[in-house]
N, C-alpha and C positions, 0 to 999 in steps of 0.2 A: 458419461455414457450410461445410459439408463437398460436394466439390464430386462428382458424377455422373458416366457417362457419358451417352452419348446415349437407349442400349437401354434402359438401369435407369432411366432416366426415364417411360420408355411404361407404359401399363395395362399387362394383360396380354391383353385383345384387341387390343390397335393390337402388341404387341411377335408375337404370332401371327398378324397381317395382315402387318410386314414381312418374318421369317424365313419366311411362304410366297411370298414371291418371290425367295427364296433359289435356285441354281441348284444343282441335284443333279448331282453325278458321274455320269458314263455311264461310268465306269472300270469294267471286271470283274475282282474280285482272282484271282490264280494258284492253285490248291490249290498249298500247301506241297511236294506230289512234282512238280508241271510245273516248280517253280521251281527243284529239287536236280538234273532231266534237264537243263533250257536251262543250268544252271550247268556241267555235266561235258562239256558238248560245248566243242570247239575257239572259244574268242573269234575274235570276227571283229576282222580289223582294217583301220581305217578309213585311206584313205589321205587325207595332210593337203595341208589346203586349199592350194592355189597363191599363193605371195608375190605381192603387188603391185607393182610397182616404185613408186617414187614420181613420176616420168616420167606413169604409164598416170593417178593420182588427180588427177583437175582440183579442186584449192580452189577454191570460191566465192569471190570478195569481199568484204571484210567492209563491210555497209552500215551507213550511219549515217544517223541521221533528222534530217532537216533539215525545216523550214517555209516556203514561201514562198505571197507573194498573189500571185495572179494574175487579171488581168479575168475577168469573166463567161464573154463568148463563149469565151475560149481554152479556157477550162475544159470547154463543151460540149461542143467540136471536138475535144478529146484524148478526151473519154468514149466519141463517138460512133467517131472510130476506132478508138480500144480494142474498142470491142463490137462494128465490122465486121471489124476483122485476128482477134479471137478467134473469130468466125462461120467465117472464111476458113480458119483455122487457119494464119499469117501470123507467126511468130516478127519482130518483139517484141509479142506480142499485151497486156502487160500496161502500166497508165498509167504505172506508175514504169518500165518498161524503156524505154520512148517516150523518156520524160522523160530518162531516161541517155542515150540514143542522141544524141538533138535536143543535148545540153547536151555532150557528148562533141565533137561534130561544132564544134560552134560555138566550140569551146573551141580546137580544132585549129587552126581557119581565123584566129581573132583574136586568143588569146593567144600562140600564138606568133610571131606580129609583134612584140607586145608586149615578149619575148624577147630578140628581135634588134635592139633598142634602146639 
């Protein structure tokens, strides 16, 4: 069995239905003399881009997918405030940032007693 691609597989009306939704270039080519004039003039030159410090670049955190159940209601009540702080435009509008914040906090107040044990 000798294998295909996808196009050599089509009629040749289904292969002239997809290549007409092929997207045409709006590019206009140079005549050969515009391109030898823009070639003899003075290059321009670009001045380069500004180093970043490493300081100025905030890394994200890197997230890991965890699972957990949790009852019914809580579940509503984190949805429904998700969807009124995102209404509000209310940073941490989203349910996993909630969920970081709520777990963060909780974490502060009772593991580190924990700690100190």
């Amino acid at each position: 069995m000798q294998r295909r691609s996808l196009i050599e597989s089509l009629a040749e009306e289904e292969r002239a239905f997809v290549e007409a939704g092929k997207p045409r270039s709006t590019r206009k080519t140079v005549p050969p003399v515009k391109q030898q004039i823009a070639s003899e003039e003075q290059p321009v030159q670009k001045k380069p881009a500004p180093k970043r410090s490493p300081q100025t670049t905030a890394v994200p955190p890197a997230l890991v997918s965890q699972t957990y159940r949790l009852p019914a209601d809580l579940v509503r009540e984190l949805t429904k405030a998700a969807v009124f702080r995102k209404l509000d435009r209310t940073v941490p509008w989203s349910q996993q940032d909630i969920v970081a914040e709520a777990i963060r906090d909780w974490l502060e107040k009772h593991a580190s007693k924990q700690a100190s044990l």
